[in-house]
C-alpha positions in Angstrom: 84.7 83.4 -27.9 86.0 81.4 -30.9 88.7 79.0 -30.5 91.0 79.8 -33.4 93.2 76.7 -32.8 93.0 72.7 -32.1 94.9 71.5 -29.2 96.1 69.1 -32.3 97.6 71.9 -33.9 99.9 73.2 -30.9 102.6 70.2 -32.2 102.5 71.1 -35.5 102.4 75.2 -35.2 103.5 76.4 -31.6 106.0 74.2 -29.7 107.4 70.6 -30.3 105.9 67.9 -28.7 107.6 66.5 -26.7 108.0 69.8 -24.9 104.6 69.4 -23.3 103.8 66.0 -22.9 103.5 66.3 -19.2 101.0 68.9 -20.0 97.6 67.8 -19.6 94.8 68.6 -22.5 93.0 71.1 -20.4 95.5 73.0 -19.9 96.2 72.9 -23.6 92.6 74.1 -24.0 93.2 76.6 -21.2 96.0 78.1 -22.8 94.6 77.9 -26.5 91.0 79.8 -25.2 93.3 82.6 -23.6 95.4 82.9 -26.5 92.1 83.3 -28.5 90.6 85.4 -26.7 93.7 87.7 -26.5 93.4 87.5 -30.5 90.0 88.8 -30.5 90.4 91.8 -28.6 92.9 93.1 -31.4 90.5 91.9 -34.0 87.6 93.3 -33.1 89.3 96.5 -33.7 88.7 95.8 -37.5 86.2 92.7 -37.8 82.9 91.9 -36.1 83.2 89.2 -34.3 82.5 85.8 -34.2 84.8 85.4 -37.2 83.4 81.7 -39.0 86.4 81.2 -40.6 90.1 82.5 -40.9 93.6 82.1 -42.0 96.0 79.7 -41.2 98.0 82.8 -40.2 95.6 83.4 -37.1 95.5 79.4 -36.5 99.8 79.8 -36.0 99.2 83.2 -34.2 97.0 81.2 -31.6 99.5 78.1 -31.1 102.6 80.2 -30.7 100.6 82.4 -28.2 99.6 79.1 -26.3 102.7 78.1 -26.4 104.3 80.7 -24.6 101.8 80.3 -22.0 101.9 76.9 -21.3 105.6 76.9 -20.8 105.2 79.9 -18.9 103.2 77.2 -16.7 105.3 74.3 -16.7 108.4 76.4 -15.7 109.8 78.5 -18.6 113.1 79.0 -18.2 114.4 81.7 -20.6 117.9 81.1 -19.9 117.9 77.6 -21.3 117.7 79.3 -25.3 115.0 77.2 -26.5 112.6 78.9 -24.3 113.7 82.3 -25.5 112.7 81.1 -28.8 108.8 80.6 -28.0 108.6 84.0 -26.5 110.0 85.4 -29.5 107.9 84.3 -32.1 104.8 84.7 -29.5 106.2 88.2 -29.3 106.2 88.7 -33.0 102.9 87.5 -33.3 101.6 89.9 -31.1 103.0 92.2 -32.9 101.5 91.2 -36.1 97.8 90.9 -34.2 98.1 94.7 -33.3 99.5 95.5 -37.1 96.0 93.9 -37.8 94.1 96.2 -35.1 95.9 98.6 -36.5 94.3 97.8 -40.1 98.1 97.7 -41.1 97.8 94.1 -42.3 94.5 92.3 -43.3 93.5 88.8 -42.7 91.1 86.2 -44.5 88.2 85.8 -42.7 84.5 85.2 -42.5 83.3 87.7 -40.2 79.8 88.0 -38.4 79.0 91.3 -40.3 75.2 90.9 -41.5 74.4 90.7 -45.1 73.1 93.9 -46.3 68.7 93.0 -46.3 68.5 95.9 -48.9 70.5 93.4 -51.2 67.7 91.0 -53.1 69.8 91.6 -56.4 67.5 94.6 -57.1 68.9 98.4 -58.6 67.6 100.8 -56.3 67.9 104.7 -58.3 67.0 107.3 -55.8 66.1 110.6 -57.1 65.9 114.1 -56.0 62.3 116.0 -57.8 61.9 118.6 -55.7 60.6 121.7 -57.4 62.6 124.7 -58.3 61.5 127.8 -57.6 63.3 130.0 -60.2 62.5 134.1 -60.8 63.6 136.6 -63.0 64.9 139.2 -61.5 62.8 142.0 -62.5 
């Protein structure tokens, strides 16, 4: 499994700082690895996977995902608003992963799909010369 997202990038794309800094790194990591590994079971509907590279739209997916599930840890409250606010984008975003799975919307990736080995910059021209057997009708 691929990690699409840096515990770095949580601050910056899936919840505010300060909101988890009683959270330790692993369970950043934790949350990040299960967040990717949710994303890969809707990709792999249309891209074989390990991907090697991928949009920043994937890398956001991921944090906002991870997010949800690290306050889910730490004691979400939903009735405190700003809580409701990470499930909803985490929501959305699931949404938007199955819209992908769906081959609704398309992503920018490298995928692990294997270079075609007939490709060496060649023309292959097949042709059909099999002989016809024509008669008069007599």
């Amino acid at each position: 499994m691929t990690r699409y997202a840096a515990v770095s990038d949580l601050a910056s794309l899936g919840i505010v700082a300060a909101s988890v800094g009683g959270v330790s790194t692993a369970a950043k990591e934790a949350a990040l690895d299960s967040a990717s590994s949710l994303a890969d079971g809707y990709l792999s509907r249309q891209y074989t996977l390990p991907l090697t590279a991928w949009a920043d739209a994937l890398k956001e997916c991921v944090c906002c995902i991870a997010a949800e599930t690290i306050l889910n840890v730490a004691g979400h409250n939903p009735a405190a608003g700003r809580d409701d606010i990470t499930s909803v984008r985490a929501d959305r975003w699931r949404a938007w992963l199955a819209s992908v799975a769906d081959g609704r919307v398309s992503l920018a990736v490298t995928d692990a799909t294997p270079a075609d080995a007939s490709d060496d910059g060649h023309t292959v021209v097949a042709t059909y010369t099999a002989k016809r057997n024509w008669s008069r009708g007599r």
